[in-house]
One Martini backbone bead per residue (centre of mass of N, CA, C, O) as a GRO file, in nm:
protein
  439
    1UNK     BB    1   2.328   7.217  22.393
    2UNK     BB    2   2.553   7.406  22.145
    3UNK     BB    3   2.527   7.353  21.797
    4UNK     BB    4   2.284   7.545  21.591
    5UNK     BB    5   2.060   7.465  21.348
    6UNK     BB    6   1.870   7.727  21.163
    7UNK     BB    7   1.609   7.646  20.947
    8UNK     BB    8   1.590   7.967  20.856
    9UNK     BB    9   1.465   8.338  20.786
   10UNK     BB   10   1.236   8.423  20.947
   11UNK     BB   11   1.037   8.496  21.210
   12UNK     BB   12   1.078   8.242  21.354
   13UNK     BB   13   1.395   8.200  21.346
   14UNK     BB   14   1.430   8.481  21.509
   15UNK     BB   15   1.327   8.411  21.769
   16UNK     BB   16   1.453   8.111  21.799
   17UNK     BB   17   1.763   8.251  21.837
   18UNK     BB   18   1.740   8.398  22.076
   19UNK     BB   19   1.669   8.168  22.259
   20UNK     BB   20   1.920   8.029  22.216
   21UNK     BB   21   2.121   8.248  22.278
   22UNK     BB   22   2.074   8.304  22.617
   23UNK     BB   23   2.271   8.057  22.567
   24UNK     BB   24   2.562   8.117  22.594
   25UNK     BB   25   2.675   7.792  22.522
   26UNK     BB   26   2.524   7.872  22.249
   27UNK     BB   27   2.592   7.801  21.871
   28UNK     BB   28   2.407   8.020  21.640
   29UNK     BB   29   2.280   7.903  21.345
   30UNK     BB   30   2.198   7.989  20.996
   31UNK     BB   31   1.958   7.911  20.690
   32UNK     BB   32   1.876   7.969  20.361
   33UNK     BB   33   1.745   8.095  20.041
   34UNK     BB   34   1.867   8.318  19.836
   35UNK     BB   35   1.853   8.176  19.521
   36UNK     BB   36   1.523   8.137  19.568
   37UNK     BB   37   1.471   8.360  19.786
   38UNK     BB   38   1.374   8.696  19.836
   39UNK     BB   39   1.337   8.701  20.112
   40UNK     BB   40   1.604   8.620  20.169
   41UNK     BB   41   1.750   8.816  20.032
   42UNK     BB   42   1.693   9.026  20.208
   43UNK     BB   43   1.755   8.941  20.468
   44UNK     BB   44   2.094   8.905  20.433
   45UNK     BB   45   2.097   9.207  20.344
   46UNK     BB   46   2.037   9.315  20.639
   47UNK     BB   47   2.186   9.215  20.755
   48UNK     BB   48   2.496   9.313  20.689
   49UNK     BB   49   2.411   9.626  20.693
   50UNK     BB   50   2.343   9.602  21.033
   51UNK     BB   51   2.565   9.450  21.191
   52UNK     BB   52   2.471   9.139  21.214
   53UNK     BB   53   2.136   9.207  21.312
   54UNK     BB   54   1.901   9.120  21.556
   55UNK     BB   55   1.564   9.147  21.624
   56UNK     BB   56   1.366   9.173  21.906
   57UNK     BB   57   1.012   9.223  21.954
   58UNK     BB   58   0.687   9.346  22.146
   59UNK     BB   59   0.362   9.391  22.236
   60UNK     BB   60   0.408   9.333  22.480
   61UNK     BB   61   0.514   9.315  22.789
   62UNK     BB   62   0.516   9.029  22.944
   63UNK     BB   63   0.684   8.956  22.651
   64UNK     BB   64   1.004   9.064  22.681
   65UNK     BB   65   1.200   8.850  22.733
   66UNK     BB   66   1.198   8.755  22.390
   67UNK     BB   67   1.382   9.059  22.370
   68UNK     BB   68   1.611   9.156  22.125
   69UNK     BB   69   1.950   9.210  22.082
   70UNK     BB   70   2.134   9.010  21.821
   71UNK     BB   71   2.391   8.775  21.773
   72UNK     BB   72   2.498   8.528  21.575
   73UNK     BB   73   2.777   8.328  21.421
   74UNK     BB   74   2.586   8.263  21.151
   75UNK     BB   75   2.528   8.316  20.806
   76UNK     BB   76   2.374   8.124  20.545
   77UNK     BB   77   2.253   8.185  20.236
   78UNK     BB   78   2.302   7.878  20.162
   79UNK     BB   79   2.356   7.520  20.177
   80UNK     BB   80   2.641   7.538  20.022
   81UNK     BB   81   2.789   7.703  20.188
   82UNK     BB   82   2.838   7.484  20.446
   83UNK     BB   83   3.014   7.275  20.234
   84UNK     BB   84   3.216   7.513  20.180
   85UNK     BB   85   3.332   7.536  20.431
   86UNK     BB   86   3.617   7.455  20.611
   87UNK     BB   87   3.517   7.463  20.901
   88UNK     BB   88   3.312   7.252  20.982
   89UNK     BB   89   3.042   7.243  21.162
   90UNK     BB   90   2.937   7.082  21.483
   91UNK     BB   91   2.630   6.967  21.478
   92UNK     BB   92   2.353   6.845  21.750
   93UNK     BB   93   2.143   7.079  21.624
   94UNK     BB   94   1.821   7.097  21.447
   95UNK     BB   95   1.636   7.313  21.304
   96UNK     BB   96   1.276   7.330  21.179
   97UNK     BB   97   1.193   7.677  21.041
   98UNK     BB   98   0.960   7.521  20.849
   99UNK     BB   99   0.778   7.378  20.630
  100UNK     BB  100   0.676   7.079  20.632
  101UNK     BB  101   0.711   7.027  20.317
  102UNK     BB  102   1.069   7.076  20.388
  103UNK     BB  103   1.218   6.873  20.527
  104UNK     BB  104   1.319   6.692  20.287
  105UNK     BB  105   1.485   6.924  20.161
  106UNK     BB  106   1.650   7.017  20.347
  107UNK     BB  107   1.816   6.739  20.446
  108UNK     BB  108   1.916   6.705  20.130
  109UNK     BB  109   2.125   6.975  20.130
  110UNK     BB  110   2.284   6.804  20.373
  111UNK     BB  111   2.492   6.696  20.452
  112UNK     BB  112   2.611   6.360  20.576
  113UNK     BB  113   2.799   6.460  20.805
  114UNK     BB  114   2.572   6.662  20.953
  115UNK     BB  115   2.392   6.480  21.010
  116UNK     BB  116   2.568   6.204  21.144
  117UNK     BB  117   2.609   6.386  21.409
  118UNK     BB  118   2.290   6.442  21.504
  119UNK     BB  119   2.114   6.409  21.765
  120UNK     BB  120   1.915   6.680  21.697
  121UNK     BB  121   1.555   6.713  21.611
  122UNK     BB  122   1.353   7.046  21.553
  123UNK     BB  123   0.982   7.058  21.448
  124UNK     BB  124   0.773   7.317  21.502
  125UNK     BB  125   0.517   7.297  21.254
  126UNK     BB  126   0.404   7.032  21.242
  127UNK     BB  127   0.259   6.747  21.153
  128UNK     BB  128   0.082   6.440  21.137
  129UNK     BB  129   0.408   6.213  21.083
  130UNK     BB  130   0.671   6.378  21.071
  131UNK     BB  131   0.859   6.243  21.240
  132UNK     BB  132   0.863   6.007  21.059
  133UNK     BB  133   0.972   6.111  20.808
  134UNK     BB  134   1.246   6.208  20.943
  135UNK     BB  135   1.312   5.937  21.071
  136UNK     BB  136   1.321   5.771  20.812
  137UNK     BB  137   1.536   5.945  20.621
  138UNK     BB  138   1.760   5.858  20.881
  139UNK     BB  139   1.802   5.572  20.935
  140UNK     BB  140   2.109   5.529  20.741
  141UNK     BB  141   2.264   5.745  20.868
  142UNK     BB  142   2.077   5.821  21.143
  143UNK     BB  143   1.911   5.634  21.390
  144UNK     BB  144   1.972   5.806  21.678
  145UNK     BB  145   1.812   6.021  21.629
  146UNK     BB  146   1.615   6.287  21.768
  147UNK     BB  147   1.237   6.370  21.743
  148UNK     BB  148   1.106   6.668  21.790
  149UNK     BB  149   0.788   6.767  21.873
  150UNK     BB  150   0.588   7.067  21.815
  151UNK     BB  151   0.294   7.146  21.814
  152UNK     BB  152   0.339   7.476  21.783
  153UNK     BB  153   0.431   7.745  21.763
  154UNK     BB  154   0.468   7.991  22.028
  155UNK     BB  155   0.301   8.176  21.818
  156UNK     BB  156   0.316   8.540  21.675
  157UNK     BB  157   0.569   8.639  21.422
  158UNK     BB  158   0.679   8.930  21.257
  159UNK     BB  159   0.727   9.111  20.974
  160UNK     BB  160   0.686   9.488  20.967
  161UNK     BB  161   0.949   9.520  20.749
  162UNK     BB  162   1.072   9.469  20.420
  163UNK     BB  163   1.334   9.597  20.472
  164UNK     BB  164   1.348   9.437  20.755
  165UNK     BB  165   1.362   9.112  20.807
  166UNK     BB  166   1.573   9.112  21.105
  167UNK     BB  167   1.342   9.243  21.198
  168UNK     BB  168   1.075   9.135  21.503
  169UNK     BB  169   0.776   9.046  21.595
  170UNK     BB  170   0.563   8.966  21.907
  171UNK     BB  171   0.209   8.932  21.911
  172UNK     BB  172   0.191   8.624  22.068
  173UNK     BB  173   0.164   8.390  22.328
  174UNK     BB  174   0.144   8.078  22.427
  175UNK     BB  175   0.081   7.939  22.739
  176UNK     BB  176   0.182   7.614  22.579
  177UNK     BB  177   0.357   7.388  22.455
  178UNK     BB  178   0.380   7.052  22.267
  179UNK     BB  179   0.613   6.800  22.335
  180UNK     BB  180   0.776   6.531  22.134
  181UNK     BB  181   0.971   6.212  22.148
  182UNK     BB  182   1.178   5.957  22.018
  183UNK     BB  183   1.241   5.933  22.337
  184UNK     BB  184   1.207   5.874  22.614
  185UNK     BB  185   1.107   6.125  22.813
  186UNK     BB  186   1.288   6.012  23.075
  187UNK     BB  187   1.544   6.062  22.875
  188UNK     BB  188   1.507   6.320  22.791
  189UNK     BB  189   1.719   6.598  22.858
  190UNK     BB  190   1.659   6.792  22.633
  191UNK     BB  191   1.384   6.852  22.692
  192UNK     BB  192   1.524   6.963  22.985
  193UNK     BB  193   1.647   7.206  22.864
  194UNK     BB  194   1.396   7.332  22.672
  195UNK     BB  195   1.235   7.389  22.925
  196UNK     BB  196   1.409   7.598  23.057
  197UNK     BB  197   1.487   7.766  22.814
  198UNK     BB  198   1.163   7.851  22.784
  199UNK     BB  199   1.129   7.948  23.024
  200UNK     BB  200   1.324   8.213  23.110
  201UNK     BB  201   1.110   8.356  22.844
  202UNK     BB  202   0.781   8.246  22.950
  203UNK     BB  203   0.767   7.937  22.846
  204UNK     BB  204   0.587   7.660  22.790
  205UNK     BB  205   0.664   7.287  22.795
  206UNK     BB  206   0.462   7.016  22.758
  207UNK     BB  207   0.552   6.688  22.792
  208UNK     BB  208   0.495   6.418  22.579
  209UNK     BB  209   0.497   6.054  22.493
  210UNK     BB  210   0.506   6.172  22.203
  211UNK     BB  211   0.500   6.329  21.892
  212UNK     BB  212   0.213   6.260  21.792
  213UNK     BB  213   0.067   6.379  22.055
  214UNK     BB  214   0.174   6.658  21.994
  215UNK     BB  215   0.096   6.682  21.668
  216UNK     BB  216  -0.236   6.666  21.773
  217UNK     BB  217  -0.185   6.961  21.917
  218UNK     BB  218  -0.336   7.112  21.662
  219UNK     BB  219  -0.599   7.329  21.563
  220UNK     BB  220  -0.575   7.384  21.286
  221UNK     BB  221  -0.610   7.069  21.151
  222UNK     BB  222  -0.956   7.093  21.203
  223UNK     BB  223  -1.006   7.399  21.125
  224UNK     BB  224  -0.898   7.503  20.822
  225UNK     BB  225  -1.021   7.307  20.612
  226UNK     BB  226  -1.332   7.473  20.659
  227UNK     BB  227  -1.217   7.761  20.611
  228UNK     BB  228  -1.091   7.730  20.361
  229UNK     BB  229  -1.205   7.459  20.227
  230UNK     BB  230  -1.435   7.625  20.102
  231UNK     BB  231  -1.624   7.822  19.827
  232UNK     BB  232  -1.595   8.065  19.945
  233UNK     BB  233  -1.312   8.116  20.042
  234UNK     BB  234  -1.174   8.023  19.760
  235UNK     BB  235  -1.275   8.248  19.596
  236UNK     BB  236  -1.131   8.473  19.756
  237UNK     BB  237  -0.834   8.342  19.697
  238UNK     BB  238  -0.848   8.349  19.387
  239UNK     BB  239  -1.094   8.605  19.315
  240UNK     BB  240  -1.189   8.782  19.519
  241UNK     BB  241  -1.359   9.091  19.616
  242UNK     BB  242  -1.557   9.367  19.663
  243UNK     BB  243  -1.594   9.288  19.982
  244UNK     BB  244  -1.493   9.272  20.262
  245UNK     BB  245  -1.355   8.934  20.412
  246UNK     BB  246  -1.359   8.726  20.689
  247UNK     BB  247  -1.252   8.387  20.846
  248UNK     BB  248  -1.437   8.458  21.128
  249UNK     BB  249  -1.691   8.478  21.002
  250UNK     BB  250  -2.042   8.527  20.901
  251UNK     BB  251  -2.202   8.501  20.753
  252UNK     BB  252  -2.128   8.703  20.480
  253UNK     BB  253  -1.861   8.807  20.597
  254UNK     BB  254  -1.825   8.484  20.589
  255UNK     BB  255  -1.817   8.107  20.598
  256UNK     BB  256  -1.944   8.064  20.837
  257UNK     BB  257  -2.168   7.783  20.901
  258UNK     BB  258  -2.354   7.507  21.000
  259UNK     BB  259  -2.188   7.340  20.748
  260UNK     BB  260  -1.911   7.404  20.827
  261UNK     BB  261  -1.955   7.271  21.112
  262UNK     BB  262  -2.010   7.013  21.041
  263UNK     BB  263  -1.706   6.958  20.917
  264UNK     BB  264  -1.556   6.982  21.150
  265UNK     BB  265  -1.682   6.736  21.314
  266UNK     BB  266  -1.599   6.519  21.109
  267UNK     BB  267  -1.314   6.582  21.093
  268UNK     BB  268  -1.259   6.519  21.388
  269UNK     BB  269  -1.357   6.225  21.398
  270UNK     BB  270  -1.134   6.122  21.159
  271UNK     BB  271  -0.895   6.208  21.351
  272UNK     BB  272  -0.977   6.019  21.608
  273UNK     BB  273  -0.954   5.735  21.452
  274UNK     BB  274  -0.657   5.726  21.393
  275UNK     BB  275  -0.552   5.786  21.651
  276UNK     BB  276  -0.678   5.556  21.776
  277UNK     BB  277  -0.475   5.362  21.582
  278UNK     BB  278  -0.217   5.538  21.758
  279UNK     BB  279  -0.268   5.569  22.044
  280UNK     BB  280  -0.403   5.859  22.055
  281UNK     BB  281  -0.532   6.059  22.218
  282UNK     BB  282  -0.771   6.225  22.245
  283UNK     BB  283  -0.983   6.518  22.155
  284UNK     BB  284  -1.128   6.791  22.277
  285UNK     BB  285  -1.213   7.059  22.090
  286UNK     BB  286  -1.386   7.270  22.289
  287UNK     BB  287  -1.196   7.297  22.488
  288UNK     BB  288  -0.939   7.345  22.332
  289UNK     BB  289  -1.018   7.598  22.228
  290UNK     BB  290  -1.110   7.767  22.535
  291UNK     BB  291  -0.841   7.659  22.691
  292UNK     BB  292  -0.590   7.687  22.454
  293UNK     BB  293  -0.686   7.973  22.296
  294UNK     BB  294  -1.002   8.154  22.327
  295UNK     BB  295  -1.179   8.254  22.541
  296UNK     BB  296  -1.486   8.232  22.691
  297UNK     BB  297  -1.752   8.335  22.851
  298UNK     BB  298  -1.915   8.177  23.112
  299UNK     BB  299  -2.198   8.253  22.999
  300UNK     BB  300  -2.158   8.109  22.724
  301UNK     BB  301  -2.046   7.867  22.846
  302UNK     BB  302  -2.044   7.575  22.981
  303UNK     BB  303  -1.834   7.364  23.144
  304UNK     BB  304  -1.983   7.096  23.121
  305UNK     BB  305  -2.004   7.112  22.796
  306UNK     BB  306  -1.711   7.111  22.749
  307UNK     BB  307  -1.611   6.866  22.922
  308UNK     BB  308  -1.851   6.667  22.757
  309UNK     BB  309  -1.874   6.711  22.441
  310UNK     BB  310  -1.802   6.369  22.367
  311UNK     BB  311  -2.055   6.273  22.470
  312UNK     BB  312  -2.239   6.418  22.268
  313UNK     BB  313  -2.460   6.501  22.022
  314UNK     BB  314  -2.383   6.625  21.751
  315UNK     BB  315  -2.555   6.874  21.705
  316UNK     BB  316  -2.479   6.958  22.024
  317UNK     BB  317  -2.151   7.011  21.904
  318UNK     BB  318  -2.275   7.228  21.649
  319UNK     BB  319  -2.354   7.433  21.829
  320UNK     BB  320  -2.123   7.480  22.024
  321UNK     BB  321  -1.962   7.605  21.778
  322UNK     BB  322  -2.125   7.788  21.663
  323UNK     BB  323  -2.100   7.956  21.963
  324UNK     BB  324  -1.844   8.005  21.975
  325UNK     BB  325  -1.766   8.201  21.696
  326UNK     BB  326  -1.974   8.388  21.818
  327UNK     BB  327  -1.839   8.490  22.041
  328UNK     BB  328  -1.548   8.596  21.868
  329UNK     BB  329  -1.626   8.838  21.703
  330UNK     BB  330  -1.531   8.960  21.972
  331UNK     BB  331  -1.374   9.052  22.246
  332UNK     BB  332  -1.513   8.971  22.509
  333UNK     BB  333  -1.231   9.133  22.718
  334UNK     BB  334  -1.303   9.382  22.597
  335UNK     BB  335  -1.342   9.671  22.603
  336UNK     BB  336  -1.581   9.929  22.548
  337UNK     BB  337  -1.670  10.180  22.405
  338UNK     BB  338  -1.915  10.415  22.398
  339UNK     BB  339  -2.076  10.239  22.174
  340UNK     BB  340  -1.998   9.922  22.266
  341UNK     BB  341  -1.775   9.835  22.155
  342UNK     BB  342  -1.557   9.593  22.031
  343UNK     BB  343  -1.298   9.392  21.954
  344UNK     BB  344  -1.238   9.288  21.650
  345UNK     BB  345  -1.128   8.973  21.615
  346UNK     BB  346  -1.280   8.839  21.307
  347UNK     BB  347  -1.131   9.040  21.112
  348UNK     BB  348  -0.938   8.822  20.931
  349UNK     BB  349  -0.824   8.854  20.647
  350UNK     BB  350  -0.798   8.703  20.322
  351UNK     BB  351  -0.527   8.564  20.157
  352UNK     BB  352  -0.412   8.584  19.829
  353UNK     BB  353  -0.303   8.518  19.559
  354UNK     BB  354   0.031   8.575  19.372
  355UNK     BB  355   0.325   8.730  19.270
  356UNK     BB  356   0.648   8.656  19.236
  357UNK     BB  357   0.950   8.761  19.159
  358UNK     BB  358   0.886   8.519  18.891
  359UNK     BB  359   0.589   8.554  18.820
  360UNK     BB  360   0.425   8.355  18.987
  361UNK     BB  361   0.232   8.226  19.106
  362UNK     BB  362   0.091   8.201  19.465
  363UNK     BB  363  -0.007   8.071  19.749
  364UNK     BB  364  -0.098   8.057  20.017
  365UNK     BB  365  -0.083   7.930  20.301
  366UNK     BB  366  -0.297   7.975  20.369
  367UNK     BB  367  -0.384   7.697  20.264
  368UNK     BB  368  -0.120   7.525  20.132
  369UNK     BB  369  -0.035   7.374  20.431
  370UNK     BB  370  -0.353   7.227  20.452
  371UNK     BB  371  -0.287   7.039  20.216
  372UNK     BB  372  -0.096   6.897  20.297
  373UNK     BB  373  -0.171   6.806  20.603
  374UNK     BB  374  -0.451   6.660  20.485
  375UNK     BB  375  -0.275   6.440  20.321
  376UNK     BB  376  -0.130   6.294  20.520
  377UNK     BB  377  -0.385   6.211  20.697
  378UNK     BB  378  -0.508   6.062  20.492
  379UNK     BB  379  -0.266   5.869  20.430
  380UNK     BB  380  -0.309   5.744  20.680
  381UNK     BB  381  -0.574   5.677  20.702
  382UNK     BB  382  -0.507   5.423  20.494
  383UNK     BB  383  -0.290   5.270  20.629
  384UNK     BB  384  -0.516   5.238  20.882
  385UNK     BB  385  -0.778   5.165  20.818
  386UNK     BB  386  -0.946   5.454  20.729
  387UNK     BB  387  -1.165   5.630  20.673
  388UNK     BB  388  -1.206   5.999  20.477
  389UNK     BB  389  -1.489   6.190  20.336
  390UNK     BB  390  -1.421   6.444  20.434
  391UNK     BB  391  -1.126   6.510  20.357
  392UNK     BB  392  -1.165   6.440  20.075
  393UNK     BB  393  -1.369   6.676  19.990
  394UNK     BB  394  -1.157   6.897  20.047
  395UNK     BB  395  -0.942   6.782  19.832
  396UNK     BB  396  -1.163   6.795  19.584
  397UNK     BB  397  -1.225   7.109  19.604
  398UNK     BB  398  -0.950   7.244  19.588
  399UNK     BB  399  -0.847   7.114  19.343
  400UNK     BB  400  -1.104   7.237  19.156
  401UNK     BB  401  -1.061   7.546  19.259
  402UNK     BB  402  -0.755   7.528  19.108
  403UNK     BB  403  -0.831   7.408  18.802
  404UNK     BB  404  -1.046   7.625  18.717
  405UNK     BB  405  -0.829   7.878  18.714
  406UNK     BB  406  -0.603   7.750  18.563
  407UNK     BB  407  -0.772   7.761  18.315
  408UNK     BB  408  -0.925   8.067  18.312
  409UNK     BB  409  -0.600   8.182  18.322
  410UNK     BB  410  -0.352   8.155  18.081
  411UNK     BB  411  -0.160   8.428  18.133
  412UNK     BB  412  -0.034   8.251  18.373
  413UNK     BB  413   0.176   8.142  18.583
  414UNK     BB  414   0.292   7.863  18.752
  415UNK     BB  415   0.321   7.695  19.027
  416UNK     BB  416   0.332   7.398  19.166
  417UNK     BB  417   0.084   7.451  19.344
  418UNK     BB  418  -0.108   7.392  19.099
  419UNK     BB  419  -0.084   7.124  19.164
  420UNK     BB  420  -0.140   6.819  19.166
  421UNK     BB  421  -0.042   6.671  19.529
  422UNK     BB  422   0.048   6.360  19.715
  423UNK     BB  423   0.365   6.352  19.845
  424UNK     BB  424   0.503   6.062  19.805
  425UNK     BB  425   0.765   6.088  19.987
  426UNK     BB  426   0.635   6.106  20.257
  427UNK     BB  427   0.441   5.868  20.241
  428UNK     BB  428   0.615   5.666  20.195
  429UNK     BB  429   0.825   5.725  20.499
  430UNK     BB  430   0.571   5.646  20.648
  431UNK     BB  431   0.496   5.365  20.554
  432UNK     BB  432   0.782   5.219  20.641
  433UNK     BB  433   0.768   5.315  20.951
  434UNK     BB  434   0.527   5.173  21.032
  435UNK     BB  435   0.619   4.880  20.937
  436UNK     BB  436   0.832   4.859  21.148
  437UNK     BB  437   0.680   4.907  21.412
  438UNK     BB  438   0.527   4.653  21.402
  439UNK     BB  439   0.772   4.452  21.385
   0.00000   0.00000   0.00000
C-alpha cells in the first residue's frame, strides 16, 4: 500500500482513511459526488473551511487507536475532477466506502489510465457476489487486480453534526471482520499488510479462502430482509406510525413475530443452498448471532444449542431465533437502574422515506440496500439452479408496497429507486464470471 484512492466521502470514508493515514508511508486521496449529491457537497464545503481536517471521535476508551484529527493528501470534490488533474497520480489501491449497488458507476467515472495502474480494490460493504462484479468489469481493463471483499465495514460511524460531516464518530466496532481475495490467501501481500495496519489500531482482520466466503459472513443478509421487507416493517418506512416502533422489537411494539422467524430461518436455509452450490461453508445463523454479533447470557440459551443449531428440526431452530431476539430486547449485560429496567437496546426506529435536495422521494438505506442485495442473491441463486420461493416473497412484497404507495402518491416526484429494479448489469457480469470460472 502507498497510493490510495478512497471512493466516498462518507462517514464510513473518514474513518478509513484516518486508519490508511496512521501508516506514514500511505498516500491517502479521497473523492465525492459534490455535483449530485448534497452531502457530499456539504462535505467538501467543510474540509475546505475547516483548514483541510478531518477527525474522527469513539465513544468508547478502548478504541481510542480509531480516534484522530487529521489531514489526506487530497479531497477531489467529483470523479472528473481527477482526470483533470495535470499530474494525475499513480494509485495503486482504490477502496470502495460507497454502497455496493454502486461499485459499477464509481468504477466507470474512473479514468481508463487510473484502472489500468491499480494492484488492488477493496470492496468494504459488499453483497455475496460483489467480487465478480468488479472482477467481472475489469477482466479487459486490468485482469490481474486483486479484489478483496471485507464480510462488513469494522463497526458504526456516524456524522453527529450535519454541518460539519468531516467531523465523525465511532460508536462501536466489531470484534474482528472477515475478509477474502481473489488471489490466493498464502500469496496476498496485501492482505497481511492490512491485517497489521488495523491491528495496530485494535481491529482484527481475519483473512478466509476466498472473497465469497467472506462476502457470505455478514449477518445483515439473513436477517434484514425479513425485519425490513414484510408488511409491518414496509407500512412504518412508507407511511409512517403514530405511535414508535422500532426494528427489533416484538409484536406490536415492532415486527418480530413466529411468522416473520419463520421466514428468516427459510430465508437462511436457501442461502446456505447457493452458497453450498458456490463450495462456500455453510453459516450456522444462531452461533453467528450470539457468538460474532451481540451475546445473550449463557442462562438463556445453553452452548450446546447454540453449536448444534444446524442439525435441529426447523421449529426447535425457530424457537430458539425468537428466544435470541427476545433476549436483545434489552441489553443483558447492562446494569439495571434501580427500578430495575436495563438499557432499552432494541430501541431501534425506523427510518421513513423522505425528500431530498432535490425534491424527489428516496427510501432509506435499509430496506433500499437489502433490495439490491437479496435481488443479486436471487440471481445467483437462478445462475447455479437454486430455487428461492422465500427470497422471491420478499422482493415481490417490497415491490407491491412500494408500487402501491408510488400510485397513491401521485403529488410526489420520485427517485429511480421507487422503480422496480433488476440490476440487469450486475447480474450480466456476475453471470459471465461464472462462465468463465466454470470453464
Amino acid at each position: 500500500m502507498s497510493n490510495i484512492l478512497i471512493a466516498g466521502t462518507g462517514p464510513v470514508a473518514v474513518q478509513l482513511a484516518y486508519i490508511f493515514t496512521t501508516e506514514r508511508h500511505n498516500q491517502v486521496d479521497m473523492v465525492g459526488r459534490a455535483k449530485y449529491s448534497q452531502r457530499s457537497k456539504r462535505f467538501c464545503q467543510a474540509y475546505h473551511q475547516q483548514q483541510q481536517q478531518l477527525e474522527v471521535t469513539v465513544q468508547n476508551n478502548q478504541h481510542q487507536a480509531l480516534s484522530g484529527r487529521f489531514r489526506i493528501h487530497h479531497l477531489y470534490a467529483d470523479y472528473g475532477d481527477i482526470t483533470q488533474t495535470a499530474t494525475m497520480n499513480h494509485y495503486d489501491t482504490l477502496v470502495l466506502a460507497c454502497n455496493a449497488d454502486a461499485y459499477i458507476s464509481v468504477i466507470q467515472q474512473l479514468s481508463q489510465r487510473i484502472i489500468k495502474n491499480l494492484n488492488h480494490i477493496v470492496l468494504v460493504s459488499p453483497t455475496i457476489g460483489s467480487h465478480m462484479i468488479v472482477k467481472q468489469l475489469l477482466v479487459e481493463l486490468n485482469k490481474q487486480v486483486e479484489v478483496i471483499s471485507f464480510s462488513t465495514y469494522i463497526g458504526d460511524t456516524r456524522v453527529m453534526n450535519e454541518t460539519t460531516p468531516n467531523q465523525v464518530m465511532t460508536t462501536g466496532v466489531k470484534k474482528h471482520v472477515y475478509m477474502g481475495s481473489t488471489s490466493n490467501k498464502k500469496e496476498s501481500d496485501f492482505m497481511l499488510k492490512m491485517q497489521r495496519l488495523f491491528e495496530d489500531v485494535g481491529v482484527r482482520l481475519i483473512a478466509l479462502d476466498t472473497p465469497l466466503f467472506a462476502e457470505s459472513r455478514n449477518s445483515s443478509l439473513y436477517v434484514h430482509p425479513p425485519l425490513f421487507m414484510n408488511d409491518f416493517s414496509l407500512d412504518v418506512i412508507l407511511n409512517g406510525s403514530d405511535v414508535p416502533v422500532y426494528v427489533y422489537k416484538l409484536f406490536p411494539e415492532g415486527p418480530i413475530t413466529m411468522a416473520l422467524i419463520h421466514e428468516m430461518r427459510v430465508l437462511w436455509q436457501e442461502i446456505t443452498l447457493i452458497l453450498e452450490k458456490l463450495n462456500v461453508p455453510s453459516l450456522n445463523l444462531l452461533e453467528f448471532m450470539v457468538k460474532e454479533n451481540y451475546p445473550v447470557r449463557n442462562e438463556t440459551l445453553s452452548n450446546h444449542e447454540i453449536t448444534e443449531f444446524q442439525k435441529l428440526a426447523a421449529i426447535h431452530q425457530e424457537y430458539l431465533l425468537y428466544v435470541r431476539y427476545s433476549a436483545i430486547l434489552i441489553d443483558p449485560f447492562s446494569k439495571p437502574d434501580i427500578n430495575g429496567k436495563y438499557f432499552d437496546f432494541s430501541a431501534v426506529p425506523f427510518k421513513q422515506i423522505y425528500q431530498n435536495e432535490q425534491g424527489m422521494m428516496q427510501i432509506p438505506r435499509m430496506p433500499y440496500e437489502d433490495y439490491y442485495r437479496t435481488t443479486i442473491i436471487q440471481q445467483i441463486g437462478a445462475l447455479v439452479g437454486i430455487e428461492t420461493p422465500m427470497i422471491n416473497r420478499f422482493l415481490q412484497r417490497y415491490a407491491l408496497h412500494i408500487s402501491k404507495f408510488v400510485e397513491g402518491h401521485t403529488e410526489f416526484e420520485y427517485s429511480e429507486q421507487f422503480q422496480q429494479q433488476y440490476f440487469e448489469a450486475d447480474v450480466d457480469l456476475i453471470k459471465s464470471y461464472l462462465k468463465n470460472v466454470s470453464h
